[in-house]
Every structure is written in C-alpha cells, then in structure tokens.
mmCIF file of the N, C-alpha and C atoms, coordinates in Angstrom:
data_MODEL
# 
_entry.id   MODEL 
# 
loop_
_atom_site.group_PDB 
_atom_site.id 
_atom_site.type_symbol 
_atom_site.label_atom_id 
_atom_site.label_alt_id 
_atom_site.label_comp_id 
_atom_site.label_asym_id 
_atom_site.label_entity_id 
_atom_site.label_seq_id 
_atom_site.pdbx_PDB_ins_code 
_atom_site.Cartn_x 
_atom_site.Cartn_y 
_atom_site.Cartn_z 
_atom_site.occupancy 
_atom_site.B_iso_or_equiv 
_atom_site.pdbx_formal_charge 
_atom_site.auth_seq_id 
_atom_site.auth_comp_id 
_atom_site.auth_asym_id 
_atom_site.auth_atom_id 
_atom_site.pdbx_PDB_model_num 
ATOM 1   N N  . UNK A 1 1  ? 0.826  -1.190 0.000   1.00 0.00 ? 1  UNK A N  1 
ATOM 2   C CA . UNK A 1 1  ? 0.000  0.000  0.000   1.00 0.00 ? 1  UNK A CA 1 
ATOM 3   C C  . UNK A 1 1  ? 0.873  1.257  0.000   1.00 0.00 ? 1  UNK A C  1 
ATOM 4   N N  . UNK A 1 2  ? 2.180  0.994  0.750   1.00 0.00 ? 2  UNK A N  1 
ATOM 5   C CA . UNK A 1 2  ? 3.046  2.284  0.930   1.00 0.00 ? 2  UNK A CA 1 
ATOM 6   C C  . UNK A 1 2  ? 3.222  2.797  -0.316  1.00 0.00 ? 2  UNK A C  1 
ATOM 7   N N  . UNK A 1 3  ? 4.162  1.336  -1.238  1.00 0.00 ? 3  UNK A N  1 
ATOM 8   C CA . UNK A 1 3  ? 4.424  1.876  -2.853  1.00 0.00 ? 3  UNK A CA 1 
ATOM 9   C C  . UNK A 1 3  ? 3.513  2.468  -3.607  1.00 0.00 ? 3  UNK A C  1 
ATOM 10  N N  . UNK A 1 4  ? 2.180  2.212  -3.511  1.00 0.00 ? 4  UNK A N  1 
ATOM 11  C CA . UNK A 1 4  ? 1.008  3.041  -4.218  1.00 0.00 ? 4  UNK A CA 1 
ATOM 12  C C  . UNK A 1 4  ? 0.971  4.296  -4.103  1.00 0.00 ? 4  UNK A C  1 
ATOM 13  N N  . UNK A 1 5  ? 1.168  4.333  -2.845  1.00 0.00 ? 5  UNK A N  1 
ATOM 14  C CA . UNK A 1 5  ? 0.899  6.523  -1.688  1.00 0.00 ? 5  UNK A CA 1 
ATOM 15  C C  . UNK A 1 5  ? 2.562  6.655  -2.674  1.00 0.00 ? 5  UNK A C  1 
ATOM 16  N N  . UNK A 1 6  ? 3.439  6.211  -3.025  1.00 0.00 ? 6  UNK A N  1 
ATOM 17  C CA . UNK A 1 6  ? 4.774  6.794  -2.982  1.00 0.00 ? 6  UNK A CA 1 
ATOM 18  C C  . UNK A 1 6  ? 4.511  6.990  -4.507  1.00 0.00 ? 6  UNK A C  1 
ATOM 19  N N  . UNK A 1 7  ? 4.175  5.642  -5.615  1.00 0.00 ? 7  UNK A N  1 
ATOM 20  C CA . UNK A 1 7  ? 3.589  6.002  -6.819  1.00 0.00 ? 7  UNK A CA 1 
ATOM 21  C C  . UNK A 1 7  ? 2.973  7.045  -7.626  1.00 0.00 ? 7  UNK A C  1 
ATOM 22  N N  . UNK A 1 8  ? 2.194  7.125  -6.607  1.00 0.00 ? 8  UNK A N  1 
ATOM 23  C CA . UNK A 1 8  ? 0.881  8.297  -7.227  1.00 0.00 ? 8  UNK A CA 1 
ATOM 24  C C  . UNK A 1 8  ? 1.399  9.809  -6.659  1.00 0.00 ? 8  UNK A C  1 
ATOM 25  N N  . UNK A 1 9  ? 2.087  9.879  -6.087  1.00 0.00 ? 9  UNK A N  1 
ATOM 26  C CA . UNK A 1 9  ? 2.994  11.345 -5.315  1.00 0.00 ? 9  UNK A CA 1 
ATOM 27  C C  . UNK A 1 9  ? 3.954  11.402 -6.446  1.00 0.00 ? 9  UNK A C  1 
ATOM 28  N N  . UNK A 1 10 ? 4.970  10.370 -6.357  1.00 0.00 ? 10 UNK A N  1 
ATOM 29  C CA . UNK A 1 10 ? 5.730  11.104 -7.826  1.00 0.00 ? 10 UNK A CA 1 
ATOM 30  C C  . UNK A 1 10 ? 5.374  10.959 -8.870  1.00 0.00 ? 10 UNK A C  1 
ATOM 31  N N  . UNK A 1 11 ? 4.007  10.039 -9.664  1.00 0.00 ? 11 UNK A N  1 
ATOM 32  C CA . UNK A 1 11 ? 3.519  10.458 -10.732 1.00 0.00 ? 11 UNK A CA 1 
ATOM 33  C C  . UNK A 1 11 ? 2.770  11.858 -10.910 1.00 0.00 ? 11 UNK A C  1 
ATOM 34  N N  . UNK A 1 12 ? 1.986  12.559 -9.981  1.00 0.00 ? 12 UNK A N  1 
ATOM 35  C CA . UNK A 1 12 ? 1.737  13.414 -9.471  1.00 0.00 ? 12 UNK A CA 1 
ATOM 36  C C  . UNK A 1 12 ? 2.536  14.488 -9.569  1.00 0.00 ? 12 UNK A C  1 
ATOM 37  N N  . UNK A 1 13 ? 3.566  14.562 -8.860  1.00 0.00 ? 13 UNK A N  1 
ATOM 38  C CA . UNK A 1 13 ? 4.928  15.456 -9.097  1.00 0.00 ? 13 UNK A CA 1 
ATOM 39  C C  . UNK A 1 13 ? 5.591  15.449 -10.356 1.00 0.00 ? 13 UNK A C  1 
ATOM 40  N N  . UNK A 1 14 ? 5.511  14.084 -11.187 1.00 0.00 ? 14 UNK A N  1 
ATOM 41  C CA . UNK A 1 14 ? 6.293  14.810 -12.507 1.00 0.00 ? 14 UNK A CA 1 
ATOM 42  C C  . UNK A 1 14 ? 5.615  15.397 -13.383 1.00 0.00 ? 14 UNK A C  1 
ATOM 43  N N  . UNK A 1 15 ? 4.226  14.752 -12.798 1.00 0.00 ? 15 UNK A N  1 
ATOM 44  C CA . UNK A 1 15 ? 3.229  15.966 -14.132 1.00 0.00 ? 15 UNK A CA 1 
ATOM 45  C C  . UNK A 1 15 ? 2.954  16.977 -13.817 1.00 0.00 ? 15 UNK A C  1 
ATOM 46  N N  . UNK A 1 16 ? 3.315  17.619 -12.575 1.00 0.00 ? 16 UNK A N  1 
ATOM 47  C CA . UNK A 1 16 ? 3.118  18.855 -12.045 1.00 0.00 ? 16 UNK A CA 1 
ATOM 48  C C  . UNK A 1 16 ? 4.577  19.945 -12.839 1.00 0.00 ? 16 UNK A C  1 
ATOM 49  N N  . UNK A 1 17 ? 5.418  18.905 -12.365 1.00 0.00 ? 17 UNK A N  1 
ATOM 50  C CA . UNK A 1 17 ? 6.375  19.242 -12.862 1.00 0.00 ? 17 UNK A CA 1 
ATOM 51  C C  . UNK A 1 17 ? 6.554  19.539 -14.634 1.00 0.00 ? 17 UNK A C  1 
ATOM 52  N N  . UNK A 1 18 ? 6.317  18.781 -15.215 1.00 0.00 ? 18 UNK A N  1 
ATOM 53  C CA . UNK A 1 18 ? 6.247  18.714 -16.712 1.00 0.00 ? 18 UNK A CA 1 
ATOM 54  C C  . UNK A 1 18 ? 5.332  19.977 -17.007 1.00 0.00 ? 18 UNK A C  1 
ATOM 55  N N  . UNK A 1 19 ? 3.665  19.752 -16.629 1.00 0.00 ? 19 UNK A N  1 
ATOM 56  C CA . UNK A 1 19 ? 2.929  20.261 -17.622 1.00 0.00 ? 19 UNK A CA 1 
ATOM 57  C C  . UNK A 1 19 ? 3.408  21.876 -16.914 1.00 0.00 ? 19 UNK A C  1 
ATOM 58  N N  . UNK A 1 20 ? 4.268  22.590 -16.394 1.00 0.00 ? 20 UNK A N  1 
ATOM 59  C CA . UNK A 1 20 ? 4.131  23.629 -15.598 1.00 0.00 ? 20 UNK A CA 1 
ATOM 60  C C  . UNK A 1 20 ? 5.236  24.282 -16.387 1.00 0.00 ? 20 UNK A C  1 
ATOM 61  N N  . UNK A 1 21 ? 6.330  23.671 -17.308 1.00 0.00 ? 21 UNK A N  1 
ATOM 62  C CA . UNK A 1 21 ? 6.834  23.631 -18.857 1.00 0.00 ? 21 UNK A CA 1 
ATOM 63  C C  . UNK A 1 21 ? 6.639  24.020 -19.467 1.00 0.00 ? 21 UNK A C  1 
ATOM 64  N N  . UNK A 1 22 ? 5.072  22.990 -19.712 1.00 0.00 ? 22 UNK A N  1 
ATOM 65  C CA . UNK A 1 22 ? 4.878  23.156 -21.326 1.00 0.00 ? 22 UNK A CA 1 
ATOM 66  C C  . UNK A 1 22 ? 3.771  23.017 -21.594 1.00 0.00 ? 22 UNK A C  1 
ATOM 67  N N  . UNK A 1 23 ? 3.007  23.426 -22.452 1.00 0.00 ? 23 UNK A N  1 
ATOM 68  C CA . UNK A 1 23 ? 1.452  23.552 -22.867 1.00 0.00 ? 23 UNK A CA 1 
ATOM 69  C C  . UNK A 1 23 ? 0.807  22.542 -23.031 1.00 0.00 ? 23 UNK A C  1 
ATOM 70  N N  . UNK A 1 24 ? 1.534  20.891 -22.897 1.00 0.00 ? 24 UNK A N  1 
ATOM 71  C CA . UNK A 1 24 ? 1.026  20.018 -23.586 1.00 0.00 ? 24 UNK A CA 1 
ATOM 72  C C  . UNK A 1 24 ? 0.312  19.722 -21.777 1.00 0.00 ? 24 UNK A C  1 
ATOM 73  N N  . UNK A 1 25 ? -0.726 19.209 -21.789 1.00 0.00 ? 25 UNK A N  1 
ATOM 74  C CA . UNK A 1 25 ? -1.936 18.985 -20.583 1.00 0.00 ? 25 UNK A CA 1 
ATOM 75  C C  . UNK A 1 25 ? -1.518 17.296 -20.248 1.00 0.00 ? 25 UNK A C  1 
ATOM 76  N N  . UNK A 1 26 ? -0.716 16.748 -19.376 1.00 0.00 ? 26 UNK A N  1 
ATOM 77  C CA . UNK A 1 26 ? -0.579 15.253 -19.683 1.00 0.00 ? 26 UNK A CA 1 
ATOM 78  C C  . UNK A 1 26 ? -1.395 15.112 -18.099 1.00 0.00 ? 26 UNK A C  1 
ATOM 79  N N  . UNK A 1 27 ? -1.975 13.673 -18.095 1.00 0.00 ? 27 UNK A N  1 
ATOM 80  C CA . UNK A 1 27 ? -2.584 12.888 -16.773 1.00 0.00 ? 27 UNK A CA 1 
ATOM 81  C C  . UNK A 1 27 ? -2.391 11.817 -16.481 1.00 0.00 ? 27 UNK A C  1 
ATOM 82  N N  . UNK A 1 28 ? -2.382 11.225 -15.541 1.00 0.00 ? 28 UNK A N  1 
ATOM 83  C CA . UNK A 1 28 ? -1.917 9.835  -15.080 1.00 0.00 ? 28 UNK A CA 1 
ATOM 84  C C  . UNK A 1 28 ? -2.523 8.896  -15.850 1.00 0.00 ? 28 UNK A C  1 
ATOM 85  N N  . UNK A 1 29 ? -3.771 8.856  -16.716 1.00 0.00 ? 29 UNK A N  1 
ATOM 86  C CA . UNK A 1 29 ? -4.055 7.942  -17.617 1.00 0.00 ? 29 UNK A CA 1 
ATOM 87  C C  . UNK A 1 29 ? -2.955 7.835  -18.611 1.00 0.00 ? 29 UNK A C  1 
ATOM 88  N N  . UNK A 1 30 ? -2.544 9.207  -19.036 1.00 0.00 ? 30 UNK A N  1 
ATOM 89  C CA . UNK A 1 30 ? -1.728 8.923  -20.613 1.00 0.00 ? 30 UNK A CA 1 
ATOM 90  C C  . UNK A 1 30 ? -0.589 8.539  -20.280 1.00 0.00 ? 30 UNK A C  1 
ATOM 91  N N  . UNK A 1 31 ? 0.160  8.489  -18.878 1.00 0.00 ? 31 UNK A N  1 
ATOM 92  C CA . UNK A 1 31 ? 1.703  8.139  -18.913 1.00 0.00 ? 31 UNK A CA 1 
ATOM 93  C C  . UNK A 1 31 ? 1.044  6.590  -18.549 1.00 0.00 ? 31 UNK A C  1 
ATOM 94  N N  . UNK A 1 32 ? -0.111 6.478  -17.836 1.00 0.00 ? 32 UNK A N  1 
ATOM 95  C CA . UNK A 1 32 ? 0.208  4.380  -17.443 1.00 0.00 ? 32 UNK A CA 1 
ATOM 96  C C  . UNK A 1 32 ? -0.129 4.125  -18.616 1.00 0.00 ? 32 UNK A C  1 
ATOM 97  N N  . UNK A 1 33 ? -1.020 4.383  -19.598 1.00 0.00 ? 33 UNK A N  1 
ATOM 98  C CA . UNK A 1 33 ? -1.164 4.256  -20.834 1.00 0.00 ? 33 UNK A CA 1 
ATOM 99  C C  . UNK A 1 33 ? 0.052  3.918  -21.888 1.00 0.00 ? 33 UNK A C  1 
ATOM 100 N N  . UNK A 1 34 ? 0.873  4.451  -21.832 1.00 0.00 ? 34 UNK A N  1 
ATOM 101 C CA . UNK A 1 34 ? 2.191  4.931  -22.560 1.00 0.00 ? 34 UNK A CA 1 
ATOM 102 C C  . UNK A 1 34 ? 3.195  4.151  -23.129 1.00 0.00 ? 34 UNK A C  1 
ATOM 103 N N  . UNK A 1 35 ? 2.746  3.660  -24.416 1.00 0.00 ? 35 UNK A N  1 
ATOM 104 C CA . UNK A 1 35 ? 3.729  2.250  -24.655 1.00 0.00 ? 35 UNK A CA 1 
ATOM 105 C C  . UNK A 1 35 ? 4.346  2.873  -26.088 1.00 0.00 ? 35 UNK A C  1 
ATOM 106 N N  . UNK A 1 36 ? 5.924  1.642  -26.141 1.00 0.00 ? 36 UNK A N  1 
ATOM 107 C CA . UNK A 1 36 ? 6.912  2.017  -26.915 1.00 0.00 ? 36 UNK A CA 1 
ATOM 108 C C  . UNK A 1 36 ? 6.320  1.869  -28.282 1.00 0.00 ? 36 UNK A C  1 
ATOM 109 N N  . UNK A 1 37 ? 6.752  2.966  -29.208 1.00 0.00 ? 37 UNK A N  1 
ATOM 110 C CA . UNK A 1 37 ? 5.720  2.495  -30.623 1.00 0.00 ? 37 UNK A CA 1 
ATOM 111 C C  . UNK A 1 37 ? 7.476  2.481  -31.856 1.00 0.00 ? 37 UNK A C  1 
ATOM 112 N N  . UNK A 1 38 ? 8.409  1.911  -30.867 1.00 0.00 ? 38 UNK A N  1 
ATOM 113 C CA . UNK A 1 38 ? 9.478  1.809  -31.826 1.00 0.00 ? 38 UNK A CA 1 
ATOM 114 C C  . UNK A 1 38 ? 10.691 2.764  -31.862 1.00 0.00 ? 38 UNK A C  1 
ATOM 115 N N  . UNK A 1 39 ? 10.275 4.109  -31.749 1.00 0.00 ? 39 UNK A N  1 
ATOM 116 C CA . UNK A 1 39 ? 10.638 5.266  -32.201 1.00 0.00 ? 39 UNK A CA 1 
ATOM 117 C C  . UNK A 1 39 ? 10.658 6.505  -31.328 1.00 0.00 ? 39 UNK A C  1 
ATOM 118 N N  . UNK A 1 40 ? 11.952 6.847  -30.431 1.00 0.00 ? 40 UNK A N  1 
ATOM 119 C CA . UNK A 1 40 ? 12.133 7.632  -29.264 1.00 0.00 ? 40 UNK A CA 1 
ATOM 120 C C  . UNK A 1 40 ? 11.174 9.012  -29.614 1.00 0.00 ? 40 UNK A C  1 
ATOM 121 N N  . UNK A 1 41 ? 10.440 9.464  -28.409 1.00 0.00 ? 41 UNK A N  1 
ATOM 122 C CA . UNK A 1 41 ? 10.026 10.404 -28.464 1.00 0.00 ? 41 UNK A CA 1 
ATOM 123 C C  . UNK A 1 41 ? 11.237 11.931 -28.694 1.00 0.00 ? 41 UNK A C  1 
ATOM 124 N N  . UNK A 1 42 ? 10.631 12.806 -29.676 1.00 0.00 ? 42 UNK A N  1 
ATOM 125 C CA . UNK A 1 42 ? 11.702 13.843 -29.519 1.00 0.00 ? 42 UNK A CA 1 
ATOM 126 C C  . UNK A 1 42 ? 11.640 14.975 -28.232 1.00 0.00 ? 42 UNK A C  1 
ATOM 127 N N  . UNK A 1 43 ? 13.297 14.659 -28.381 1.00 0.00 ? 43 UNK A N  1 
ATOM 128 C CA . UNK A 1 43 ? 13.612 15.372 -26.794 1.00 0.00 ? 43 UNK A CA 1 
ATOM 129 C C  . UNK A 1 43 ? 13.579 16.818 -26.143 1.00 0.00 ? 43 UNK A C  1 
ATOM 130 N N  . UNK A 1 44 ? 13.160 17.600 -27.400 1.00 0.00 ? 44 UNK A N  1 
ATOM 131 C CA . UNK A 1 44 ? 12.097 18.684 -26.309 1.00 0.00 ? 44 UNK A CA 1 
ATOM 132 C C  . UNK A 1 44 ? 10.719 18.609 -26.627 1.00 0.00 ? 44 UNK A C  1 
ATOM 133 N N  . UNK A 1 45 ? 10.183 17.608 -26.253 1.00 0.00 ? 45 UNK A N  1 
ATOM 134 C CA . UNK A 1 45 ? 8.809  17.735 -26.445 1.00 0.00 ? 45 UNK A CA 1 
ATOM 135 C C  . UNK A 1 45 ? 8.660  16.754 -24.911 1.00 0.00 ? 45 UNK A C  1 
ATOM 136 N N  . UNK A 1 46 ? 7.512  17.290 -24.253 1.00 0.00 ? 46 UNK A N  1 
ATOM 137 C CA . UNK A 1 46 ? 7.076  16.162 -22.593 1.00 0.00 ? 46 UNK A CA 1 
ATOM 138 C C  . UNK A 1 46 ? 6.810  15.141 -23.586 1.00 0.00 ? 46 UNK A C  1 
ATOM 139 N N  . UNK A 1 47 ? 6.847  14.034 -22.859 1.00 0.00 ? 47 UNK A N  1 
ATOM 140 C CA . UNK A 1 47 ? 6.332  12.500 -23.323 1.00 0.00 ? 47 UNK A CA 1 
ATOM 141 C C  . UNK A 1 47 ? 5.603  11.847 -22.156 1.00 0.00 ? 47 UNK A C  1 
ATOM 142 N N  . UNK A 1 48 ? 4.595  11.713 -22.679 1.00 0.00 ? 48 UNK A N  1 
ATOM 143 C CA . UNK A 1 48 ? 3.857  10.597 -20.923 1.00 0.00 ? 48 UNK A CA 1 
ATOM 144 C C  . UNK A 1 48 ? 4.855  9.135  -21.441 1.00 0.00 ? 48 UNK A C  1 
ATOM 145 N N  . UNK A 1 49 ? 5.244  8.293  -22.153 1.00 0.00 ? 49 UNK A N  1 
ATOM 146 C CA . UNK A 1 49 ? 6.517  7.600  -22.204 1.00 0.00 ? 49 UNK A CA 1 
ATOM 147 C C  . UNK A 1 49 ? 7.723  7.626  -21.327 1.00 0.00 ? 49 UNK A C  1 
ATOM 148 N N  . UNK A 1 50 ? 8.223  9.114  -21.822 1.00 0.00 ? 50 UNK A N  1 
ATOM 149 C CA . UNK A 1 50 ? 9.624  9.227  -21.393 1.00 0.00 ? 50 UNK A CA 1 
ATOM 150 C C  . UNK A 1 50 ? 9.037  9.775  -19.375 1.00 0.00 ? 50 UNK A C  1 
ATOM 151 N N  . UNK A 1 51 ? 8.224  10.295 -18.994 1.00 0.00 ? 51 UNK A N  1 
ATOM 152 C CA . UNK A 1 51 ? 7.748  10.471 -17.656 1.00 0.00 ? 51 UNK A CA 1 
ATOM 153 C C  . UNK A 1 51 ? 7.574  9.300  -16.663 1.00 0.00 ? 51 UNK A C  1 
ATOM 154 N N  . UNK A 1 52 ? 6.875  7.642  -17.754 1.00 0.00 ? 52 UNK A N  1 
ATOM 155 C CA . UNK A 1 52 ? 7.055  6.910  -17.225 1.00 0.00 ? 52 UNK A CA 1 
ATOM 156 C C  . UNK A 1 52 ? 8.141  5.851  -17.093 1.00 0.00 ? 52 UNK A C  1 
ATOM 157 N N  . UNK A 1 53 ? 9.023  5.988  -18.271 1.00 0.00 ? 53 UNK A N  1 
ATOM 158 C CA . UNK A 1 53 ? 10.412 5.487  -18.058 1.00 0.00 ? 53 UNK A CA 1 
ATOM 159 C C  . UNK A 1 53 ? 11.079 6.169  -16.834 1.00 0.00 ? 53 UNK A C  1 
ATOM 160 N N  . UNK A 1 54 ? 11.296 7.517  -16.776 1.00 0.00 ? 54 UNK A N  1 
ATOM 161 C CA . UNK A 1 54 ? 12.021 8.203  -15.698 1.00 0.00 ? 54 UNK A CA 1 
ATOM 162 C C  . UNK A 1 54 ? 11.058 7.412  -13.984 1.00 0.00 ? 54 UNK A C  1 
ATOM 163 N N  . UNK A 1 55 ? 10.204 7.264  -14.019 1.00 0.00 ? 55 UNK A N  1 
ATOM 164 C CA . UNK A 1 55 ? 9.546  7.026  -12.965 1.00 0.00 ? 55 UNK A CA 1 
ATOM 165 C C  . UNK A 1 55 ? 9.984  5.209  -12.714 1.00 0.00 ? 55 UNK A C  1 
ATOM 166 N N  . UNK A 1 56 ? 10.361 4.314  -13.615 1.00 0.00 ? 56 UNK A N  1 
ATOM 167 C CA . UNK A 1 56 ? 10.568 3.441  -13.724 1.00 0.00 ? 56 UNK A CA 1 
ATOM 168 C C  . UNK A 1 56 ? 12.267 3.308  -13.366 1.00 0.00 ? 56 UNK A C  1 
ATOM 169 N N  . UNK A 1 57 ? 13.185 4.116  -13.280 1.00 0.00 ? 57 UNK A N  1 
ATOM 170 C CA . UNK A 1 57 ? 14.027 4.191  -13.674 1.00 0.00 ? 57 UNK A CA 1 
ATOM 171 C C  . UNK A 1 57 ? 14.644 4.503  -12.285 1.00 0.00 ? 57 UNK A C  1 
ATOM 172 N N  . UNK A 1 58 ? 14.228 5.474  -11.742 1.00 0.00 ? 58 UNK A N  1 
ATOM 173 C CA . UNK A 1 58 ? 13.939 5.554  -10.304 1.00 0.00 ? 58 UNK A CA 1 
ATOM 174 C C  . UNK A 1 58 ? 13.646 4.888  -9.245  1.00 0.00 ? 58 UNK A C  1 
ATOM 175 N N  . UNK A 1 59 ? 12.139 4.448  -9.079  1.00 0.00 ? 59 UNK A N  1 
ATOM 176 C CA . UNK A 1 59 ? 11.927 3.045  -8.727  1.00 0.00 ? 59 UNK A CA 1 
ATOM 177 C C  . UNK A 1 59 ? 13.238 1.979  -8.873  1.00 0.00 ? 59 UNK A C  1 
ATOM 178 N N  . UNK A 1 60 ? 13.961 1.722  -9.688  1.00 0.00 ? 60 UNK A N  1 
ATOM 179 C CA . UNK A 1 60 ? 14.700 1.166  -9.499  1.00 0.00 ? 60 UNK A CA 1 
ATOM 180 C C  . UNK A 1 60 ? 16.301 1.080  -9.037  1.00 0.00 ? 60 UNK A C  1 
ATOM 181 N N  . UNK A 1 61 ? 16.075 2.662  -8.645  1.00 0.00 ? 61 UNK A N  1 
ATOM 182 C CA . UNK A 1 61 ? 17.277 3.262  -7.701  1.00 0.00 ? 61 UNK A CA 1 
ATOM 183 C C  . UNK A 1 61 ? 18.606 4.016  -8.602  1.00 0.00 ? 61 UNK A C  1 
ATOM 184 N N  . UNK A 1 62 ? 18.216 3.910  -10.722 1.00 0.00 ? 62 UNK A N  1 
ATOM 185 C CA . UNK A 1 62 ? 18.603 4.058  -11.164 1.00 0.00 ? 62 UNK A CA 1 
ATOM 186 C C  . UNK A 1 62 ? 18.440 5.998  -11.651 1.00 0.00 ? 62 UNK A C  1 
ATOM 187 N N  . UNK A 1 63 ? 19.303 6.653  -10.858 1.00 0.00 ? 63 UNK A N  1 
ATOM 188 C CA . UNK A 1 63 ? 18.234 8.004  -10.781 1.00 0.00 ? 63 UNK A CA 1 
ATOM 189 C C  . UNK A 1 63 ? 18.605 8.741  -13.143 1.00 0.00 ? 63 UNK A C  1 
ATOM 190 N N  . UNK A 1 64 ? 17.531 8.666  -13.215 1.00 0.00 ? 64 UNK A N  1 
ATOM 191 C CA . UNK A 1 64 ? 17.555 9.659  -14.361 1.00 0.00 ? 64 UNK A CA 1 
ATOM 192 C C  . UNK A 1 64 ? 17.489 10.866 -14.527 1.00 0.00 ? 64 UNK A C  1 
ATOM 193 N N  . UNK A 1 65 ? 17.777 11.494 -12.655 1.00 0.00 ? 65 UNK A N  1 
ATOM 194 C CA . UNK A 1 65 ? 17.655 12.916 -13.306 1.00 0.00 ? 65 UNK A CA 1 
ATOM 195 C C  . UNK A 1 65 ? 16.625 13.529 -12.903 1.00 0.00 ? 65 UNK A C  1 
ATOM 196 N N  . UNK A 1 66 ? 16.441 15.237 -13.420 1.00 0.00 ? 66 UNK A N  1 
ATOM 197 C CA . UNK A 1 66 ? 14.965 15.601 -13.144 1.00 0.00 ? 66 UNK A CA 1 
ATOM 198 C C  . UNK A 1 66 ? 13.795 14.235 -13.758 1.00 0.00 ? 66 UNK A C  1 
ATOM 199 N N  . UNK A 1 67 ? 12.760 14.626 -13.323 1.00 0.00 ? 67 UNK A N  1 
ATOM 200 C CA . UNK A 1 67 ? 11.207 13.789 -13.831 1.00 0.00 ? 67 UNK A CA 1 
ATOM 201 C C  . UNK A 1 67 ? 10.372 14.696 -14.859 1.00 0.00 ? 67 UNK A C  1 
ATOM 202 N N  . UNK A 1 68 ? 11.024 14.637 -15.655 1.00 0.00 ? 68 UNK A N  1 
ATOM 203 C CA . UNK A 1 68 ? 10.582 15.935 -17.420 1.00 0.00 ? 68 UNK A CA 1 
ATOM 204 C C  . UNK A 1 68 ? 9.809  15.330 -18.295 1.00 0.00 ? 68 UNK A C  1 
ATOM 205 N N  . UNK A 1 69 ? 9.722  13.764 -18.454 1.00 0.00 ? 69 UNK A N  1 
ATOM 206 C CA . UNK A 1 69 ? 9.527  13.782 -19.454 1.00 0.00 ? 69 UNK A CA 1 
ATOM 207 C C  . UNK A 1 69 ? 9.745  13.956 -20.838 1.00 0.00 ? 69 UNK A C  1 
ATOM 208 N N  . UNK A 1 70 ? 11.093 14.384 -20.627 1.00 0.00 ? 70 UNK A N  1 
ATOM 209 C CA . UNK A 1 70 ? 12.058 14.719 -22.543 1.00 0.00 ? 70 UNK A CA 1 
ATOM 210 C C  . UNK A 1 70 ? 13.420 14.215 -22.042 1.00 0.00 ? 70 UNK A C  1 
ATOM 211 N N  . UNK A 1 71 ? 13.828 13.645 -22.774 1.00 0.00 ? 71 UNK A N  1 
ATOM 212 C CA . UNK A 1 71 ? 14.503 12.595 -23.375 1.00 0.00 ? 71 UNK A CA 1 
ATOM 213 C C  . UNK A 1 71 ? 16.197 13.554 -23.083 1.00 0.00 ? 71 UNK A C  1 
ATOM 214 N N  . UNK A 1 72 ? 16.753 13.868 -21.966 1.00 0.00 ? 72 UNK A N  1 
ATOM 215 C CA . UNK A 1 72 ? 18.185 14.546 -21.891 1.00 0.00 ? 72 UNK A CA 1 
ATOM 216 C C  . UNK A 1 72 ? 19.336 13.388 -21.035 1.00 0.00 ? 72 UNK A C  1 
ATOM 217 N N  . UNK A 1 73 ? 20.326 14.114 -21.491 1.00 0.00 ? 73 UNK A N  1 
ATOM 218 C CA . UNK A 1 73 ? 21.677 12.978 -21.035 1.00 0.00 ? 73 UNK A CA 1 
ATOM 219 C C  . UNK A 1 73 ? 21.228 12.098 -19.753 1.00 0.00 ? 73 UNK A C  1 
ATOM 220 N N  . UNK A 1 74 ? 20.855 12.590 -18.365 1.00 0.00 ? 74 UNK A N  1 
ATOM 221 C CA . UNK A 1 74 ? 20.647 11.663 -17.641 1.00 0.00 ? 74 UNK A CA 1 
ATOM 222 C C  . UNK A 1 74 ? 19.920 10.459 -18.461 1.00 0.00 ? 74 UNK A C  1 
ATOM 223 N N  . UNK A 1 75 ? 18.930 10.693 -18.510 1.00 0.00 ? 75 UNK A N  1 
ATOM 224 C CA . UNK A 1 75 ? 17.642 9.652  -19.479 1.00 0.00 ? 75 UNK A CA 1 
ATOM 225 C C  . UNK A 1 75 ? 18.520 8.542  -19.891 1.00 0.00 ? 75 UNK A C  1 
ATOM 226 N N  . UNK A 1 76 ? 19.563 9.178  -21.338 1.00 0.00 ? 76 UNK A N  1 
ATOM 227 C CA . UNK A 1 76 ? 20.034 8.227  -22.078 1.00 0.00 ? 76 UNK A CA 1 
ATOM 228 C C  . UNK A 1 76 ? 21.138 7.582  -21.658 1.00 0.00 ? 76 UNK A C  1 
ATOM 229 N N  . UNK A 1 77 ? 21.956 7.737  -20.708 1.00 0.00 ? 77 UNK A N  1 
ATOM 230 C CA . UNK A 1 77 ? 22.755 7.659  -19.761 1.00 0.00 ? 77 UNK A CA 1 
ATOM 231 C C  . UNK A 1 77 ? 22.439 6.703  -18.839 1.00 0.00 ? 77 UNK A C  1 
ATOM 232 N N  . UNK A 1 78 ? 21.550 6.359  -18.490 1.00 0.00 ? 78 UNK A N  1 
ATOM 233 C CA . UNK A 1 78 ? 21.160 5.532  -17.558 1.00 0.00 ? 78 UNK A CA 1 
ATOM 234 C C  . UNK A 1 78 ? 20.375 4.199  -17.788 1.00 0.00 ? 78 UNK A C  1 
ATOM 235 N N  . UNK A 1 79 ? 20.201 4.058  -19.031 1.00 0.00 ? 79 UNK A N  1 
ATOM 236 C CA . UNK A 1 79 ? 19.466 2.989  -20.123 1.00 0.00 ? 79 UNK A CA 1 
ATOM 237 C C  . UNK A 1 79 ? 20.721 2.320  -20.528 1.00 0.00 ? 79 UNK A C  1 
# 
C-alpha cells in the first residue's frame, strides 16, 4: 500500500512538474497508458513515455535525473 501513496505522489509530481513547462496537458491515464511504438520520443517535447520510463528508472534506484519527461543525457545515460 506504501508503494502506491509513494507512486501516485511522484507520478503526481512529474506531471506537475512537466505540464508547468509546457502547454502540452498530460494525466496519469496517458503516462500508465504509454507504450513504446518503436521510435524515441523527440527530446524537447514532454512524453507521458519518457515520464514513465524516468519514474521506472527511479523506482529502481537508477536516478535519471529531473522527472521531465524529454529525453536529456541523464535519461540516455542511464538505459
């Protein structure tokens, strides 16, 4: 139950973080939603993808960095 409260706080926080950026409106549907279609999102644009890789990435103690959503050296660096 803890990981859920800790989940939804930093999914929460990176879209606070992101959409406060950039004009694009993202929500916790479109990043759990968010699957690979082949072809890296470009890296100044938010990605609910690249928000949930970084959140994944983390979780696994592997830090990527701010939680943006666009695709910068930490990101690729840590993959």
């Amino acid at each position: 139950m803890r990981n859920m409260h800790v989940l939804s706080f930093t999914l929460m926080l990176a879209l606070s973080i992101s959409t406060a950026h950039g004009s694009q409106r993202l929500d916790p549907q479109a990043v759990e939603k968010a699957t690979f279609s082949g072809k890296l999102p470009a890296g100044d644009h938010t990605s609910p993808l690249l928000i949930k890789v970084e959140v994944l990435l983390d979780r696994l103690h592997i830090s990527p960095g701010e939680i943006d959503g666009k695709l910068g050296e930490n990101v690729k660096n840590s993959m």
